[in-house]
C-alpha positions as CSV (number, residue, x, y, z in Angstrom):
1,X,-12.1,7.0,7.3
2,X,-12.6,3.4,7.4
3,X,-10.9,1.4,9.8
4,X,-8.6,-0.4,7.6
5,X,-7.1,3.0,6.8
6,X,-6.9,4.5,10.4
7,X,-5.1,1.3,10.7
8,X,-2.4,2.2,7.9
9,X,-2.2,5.8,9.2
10,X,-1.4,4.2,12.7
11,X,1.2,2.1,11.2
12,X,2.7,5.0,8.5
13,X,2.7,7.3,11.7
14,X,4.9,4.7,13.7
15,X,8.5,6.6,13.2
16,X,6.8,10.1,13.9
17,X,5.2,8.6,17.1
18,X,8.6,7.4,18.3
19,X,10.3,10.5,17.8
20,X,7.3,13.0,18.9
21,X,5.3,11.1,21.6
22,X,7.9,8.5,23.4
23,X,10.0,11.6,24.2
24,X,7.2,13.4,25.2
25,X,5.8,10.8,28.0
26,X,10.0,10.9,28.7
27,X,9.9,14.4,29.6
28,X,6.6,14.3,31.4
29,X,8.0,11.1,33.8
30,X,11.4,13.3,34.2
31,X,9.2,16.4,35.0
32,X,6.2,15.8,37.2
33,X,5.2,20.1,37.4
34,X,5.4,22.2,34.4
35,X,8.2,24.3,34.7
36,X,10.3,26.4,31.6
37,X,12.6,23.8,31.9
38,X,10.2,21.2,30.8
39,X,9.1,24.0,28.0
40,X,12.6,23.7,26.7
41,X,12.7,20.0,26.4
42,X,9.1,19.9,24.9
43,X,10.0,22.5,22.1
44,X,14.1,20.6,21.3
45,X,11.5,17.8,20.7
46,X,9.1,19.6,18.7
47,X,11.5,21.2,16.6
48,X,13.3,17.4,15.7
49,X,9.9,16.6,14.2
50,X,9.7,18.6,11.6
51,X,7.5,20.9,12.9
52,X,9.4,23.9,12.4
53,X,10.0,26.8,14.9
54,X,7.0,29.2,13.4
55,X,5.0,26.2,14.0
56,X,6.8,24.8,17.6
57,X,6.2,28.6,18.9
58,X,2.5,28.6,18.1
59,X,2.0,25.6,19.6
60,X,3.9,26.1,23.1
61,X,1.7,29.2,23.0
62,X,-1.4,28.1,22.8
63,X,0.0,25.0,25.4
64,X,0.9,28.1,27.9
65,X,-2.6,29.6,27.2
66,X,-4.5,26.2,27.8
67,X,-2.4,25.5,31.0
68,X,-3.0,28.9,32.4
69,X,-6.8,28.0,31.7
70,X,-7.2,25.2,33.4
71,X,-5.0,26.6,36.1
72,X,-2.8,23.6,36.0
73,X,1.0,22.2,36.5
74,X,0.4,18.8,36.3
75,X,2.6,17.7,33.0
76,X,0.4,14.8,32.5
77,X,-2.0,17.5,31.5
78,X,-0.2,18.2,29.0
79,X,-0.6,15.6,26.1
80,X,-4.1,16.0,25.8
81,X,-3.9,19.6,25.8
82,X,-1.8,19.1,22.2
83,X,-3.8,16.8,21.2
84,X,-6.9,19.4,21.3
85,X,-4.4,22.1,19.9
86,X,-3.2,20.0,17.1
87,X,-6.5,18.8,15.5
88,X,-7.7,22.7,16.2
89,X,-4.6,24.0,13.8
90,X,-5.5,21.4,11.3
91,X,-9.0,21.8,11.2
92,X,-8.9,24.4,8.2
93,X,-11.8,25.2,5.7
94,X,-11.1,23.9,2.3
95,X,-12.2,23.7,-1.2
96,X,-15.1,21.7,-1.7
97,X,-13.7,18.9,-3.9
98,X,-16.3,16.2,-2.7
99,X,-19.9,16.4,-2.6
100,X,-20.5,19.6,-5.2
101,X,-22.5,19.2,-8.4
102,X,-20.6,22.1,-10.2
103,X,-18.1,20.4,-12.4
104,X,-14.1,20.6,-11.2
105,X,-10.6,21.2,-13.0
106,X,-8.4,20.2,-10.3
107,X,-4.4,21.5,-11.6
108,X,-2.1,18.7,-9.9
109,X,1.1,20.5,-9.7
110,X,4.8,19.4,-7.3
111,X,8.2,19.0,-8.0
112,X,9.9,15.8,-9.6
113,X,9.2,12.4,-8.0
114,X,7.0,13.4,-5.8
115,X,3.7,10.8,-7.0
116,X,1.6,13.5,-9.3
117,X,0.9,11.3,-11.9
118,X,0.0,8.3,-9.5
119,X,-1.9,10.4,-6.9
120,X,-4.1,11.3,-10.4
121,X,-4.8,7.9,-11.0
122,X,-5.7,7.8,-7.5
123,X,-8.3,10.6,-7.2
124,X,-9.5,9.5,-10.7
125,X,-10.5,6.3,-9.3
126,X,-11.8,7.8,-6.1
127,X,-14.2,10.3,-8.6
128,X,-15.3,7.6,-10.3
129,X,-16.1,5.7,-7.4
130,X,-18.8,8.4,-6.7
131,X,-20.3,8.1,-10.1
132,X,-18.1,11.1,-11.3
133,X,-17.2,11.1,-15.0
134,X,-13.7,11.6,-15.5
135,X,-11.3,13.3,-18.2
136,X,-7.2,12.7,-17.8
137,X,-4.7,15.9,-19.5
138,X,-1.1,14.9,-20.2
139,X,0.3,18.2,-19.7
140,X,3.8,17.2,-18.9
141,X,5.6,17.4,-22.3
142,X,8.8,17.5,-20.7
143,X,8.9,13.6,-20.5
144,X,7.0,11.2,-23.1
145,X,7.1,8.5,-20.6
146,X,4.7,10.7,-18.4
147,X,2.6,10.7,-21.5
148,X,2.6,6.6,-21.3
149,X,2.2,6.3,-17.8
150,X,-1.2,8.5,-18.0
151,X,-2.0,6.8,-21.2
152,X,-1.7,3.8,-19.2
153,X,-3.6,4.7,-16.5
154,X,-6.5,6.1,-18.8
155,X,-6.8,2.8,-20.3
156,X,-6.5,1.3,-16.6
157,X,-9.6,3.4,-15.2
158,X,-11.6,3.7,-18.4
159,X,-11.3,7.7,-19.0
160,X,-10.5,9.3,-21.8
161,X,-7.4,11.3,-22.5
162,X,-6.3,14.4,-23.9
163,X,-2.2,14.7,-24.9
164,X,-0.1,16.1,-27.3
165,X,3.6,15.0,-28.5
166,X,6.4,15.2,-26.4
167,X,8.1,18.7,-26.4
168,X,4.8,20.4,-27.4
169,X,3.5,23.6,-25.6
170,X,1.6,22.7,-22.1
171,X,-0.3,25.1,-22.6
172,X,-1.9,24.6,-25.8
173,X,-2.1,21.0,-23.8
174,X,-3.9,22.7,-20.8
175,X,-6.5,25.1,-23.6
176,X,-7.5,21.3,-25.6
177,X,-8.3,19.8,-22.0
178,X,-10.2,22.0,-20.6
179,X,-12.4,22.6,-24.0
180,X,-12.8,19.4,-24.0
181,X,-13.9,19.2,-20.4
182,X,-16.4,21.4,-21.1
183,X,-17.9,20.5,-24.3
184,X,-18.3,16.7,-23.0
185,X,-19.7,18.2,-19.8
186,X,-17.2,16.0,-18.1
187,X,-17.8,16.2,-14.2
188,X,-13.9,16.6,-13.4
189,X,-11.1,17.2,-15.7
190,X,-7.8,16.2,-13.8
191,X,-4.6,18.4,-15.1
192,X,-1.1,16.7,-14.7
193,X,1.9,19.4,-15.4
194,X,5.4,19.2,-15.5
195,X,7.8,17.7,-12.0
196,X,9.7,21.0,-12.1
197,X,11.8,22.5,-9.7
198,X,10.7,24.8,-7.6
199,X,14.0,27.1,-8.2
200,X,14.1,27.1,-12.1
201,X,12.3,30.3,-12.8
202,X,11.6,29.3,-16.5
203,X,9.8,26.6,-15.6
204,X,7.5,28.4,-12.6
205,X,6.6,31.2,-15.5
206,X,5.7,28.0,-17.9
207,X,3.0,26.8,-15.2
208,X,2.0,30.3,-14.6
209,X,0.9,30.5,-18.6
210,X,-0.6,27.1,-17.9
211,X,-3.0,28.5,-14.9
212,X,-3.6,31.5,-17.1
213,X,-4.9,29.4,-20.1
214,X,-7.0,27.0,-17.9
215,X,-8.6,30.4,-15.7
216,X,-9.6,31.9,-18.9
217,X,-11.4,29.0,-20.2
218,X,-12.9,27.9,-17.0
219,X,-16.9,28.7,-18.0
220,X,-19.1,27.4,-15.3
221,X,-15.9,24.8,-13.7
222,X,-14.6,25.4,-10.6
223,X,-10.8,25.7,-10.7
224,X,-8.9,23.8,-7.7
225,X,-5.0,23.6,-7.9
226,X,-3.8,21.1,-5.9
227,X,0.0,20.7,-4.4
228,X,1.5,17.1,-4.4
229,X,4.4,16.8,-1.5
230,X,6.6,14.4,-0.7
231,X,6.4,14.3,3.6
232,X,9.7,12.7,4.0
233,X,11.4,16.0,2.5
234,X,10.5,17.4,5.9
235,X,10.8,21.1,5.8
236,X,12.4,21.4,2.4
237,X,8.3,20.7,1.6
238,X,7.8,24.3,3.1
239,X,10.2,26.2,0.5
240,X,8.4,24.0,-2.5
241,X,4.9,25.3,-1.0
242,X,5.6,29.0,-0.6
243,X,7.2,29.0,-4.5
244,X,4.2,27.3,-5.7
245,X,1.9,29.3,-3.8
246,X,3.3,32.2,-4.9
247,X,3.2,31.5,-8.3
248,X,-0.6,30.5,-8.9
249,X,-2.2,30.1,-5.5
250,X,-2.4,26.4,-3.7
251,X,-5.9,25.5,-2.4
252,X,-4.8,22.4,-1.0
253,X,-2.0,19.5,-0.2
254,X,-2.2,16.0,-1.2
255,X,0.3,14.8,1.4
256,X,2.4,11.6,-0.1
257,X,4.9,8.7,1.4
258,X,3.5,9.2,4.5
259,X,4.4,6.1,5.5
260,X,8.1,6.1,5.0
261,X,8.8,9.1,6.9
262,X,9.3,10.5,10.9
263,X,9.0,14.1,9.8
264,X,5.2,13.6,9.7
265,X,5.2,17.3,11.7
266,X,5.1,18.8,8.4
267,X,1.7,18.3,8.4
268,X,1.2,21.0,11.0
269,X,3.9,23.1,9.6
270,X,2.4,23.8,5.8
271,X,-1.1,24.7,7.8
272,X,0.8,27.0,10.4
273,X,2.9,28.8,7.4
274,X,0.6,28.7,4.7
275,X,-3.2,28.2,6.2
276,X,-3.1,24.9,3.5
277,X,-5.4,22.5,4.2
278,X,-4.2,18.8,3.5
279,X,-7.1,17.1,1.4
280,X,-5.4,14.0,0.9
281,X,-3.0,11.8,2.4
282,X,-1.5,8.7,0.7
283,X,-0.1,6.0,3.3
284,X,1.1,3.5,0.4
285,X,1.1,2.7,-2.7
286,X,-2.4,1.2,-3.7
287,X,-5.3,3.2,-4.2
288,X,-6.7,2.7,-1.1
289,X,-3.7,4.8,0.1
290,X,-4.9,7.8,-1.2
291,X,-7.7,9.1,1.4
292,X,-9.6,12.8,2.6
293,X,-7.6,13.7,5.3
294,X,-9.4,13.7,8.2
295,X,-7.8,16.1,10.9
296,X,-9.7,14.0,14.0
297,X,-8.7,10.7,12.3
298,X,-4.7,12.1,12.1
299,X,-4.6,12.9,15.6
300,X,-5.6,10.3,17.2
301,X,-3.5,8.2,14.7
302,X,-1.0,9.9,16.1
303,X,-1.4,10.0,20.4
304,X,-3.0,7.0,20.2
């Protein structure tokens, strides 16, 4: 990441920091020798942060593991010893989105509100960046001001793009994108679908027929469905992931609003309870925002 970013990341991390790390070096002041008292504190805070208790439990853990290691009870130990565990859980293999040659269908999926259509845009202008040719699919029907604001954006980044009327069938959307990925021999061919909620069960059997159209007119792409969240839902992101997962199978986050949040813990909670990778991260609202995620990068954002 460039430095400007780990900059941003620093700053979007701010309220997290405050509530995660400032009662941390509390505790460690109040407790000089790790004790289970000062286990109890350390997991109330964990827990506050949005880190959930699969997640806190892991973590205190693997603390108790590393402290018995290094045959310590010094609780000034401790912070580094999270900050090893923390970049460790979020080091997970993922897709590779980046530097292959085969070409990409990348199936942007999330609930309402949550940035799809921008963080397309977004990883449209990154692709392009890298000399990647481009092809936008307006597959939210639902709204024909979704249609305009990818319209827009098309015209914005110079890529082409494929849309039908309002109100017509996504998925016969989906099947003319996807040919017409192929036949252009477009390098990545970015699917935007429907904000739905994860609870209607209509609409999560509408995006199932959607996957199904785009798998079975893949050819040589590779398919990549991506999850947009919102991070200052906190752990109502979890219950969207697991629905959505369950439905077609996420291969990884794109982790948005960042920096309006203190429940910046979900990050380590969707890789503890779903083994997600986050690929991106969006800290604002330019495209600059929008970066890899970079679980070294995030951590020391974080303790730093």
């Amino acid at each position: 990441m460039a430095e400007g970013f780990v900059s941003r990341l620093k700053t979007s991390l701010t309220k997290t920091r405050q509530r995660f790390l400032s009662q941390l070096e509390d505790i460690v002041v109040f407790h000089k020798k790790i004790s289970p008292e000062f286990y109890d504190e350390l997991e109330e805070i964990l827990i506050a942060s949005d880190v959930g208790f699969k997640t806190t439990s892991l973590l205190l853990d693997k603390l108790k593991e590393k402290v018995k290691e290094e045959k310590t009870d010094e609780t000034n130990e401790v912070k580094g010893y999270l900050r090893e565990i923390i970049e460790e859980i979020l080091s997970l293999p993922s897709p590779n989105i980046i530097s292959t040659d085969k070409p990409l269908a990348l199936l942007v999926v999330g609930v309402n509100g949550v940035g799809k259509t921008t963080s397309i845009a977004k990883l449209t202008e990154y692709y392009r960046s890298k000399g990647k040719s481009c092809l936008l699919v307006a597959g939210d029907t639902f709204r024909a001001a979704a249609i305009d604001q990818l319209s827009v954006w098309s015209k914005r980044l110079g890529v082409d793009l494929i849309h039908h009327q309002e109100g017509a069938d996504p998925g016969a959307v989906a099947f003319d994108g996807i040919t017409a990925a192929n036949a252009r021999q477009i390098d990545v061919v970015m699917l935007d679908t429907a904000g739905r909620l994860h609870t209607k069960v209509n609409l999560m059997s509408e995006l199932k027929k959607v996957h199904r159209v785009i798998t079975q007119n893949l050819g040589e792409r590779e398919l990549v469905n991506l999850l947009v969240l919102d991070a200052t839902t906190g752990q109502n992101a979890l219950s969207q992931a697991r629905t959505f997962h369950e439905a077609i199978g996420i291969d990884g986050i794109i982790l948005t609003k960042l920096d309006g949040t203190a429940k910046g813990g979900i990050v380590l909670a969707i890789a503890v309870e779903f083994g997600l990778p986050i690929l991106w991260l969006g800290v604002g609202e330019s495209s600059e925002d929008l970066r890899l995620f970079d679980p070294g990068e995030f951590v020391k954002a974080l303790f730093d």
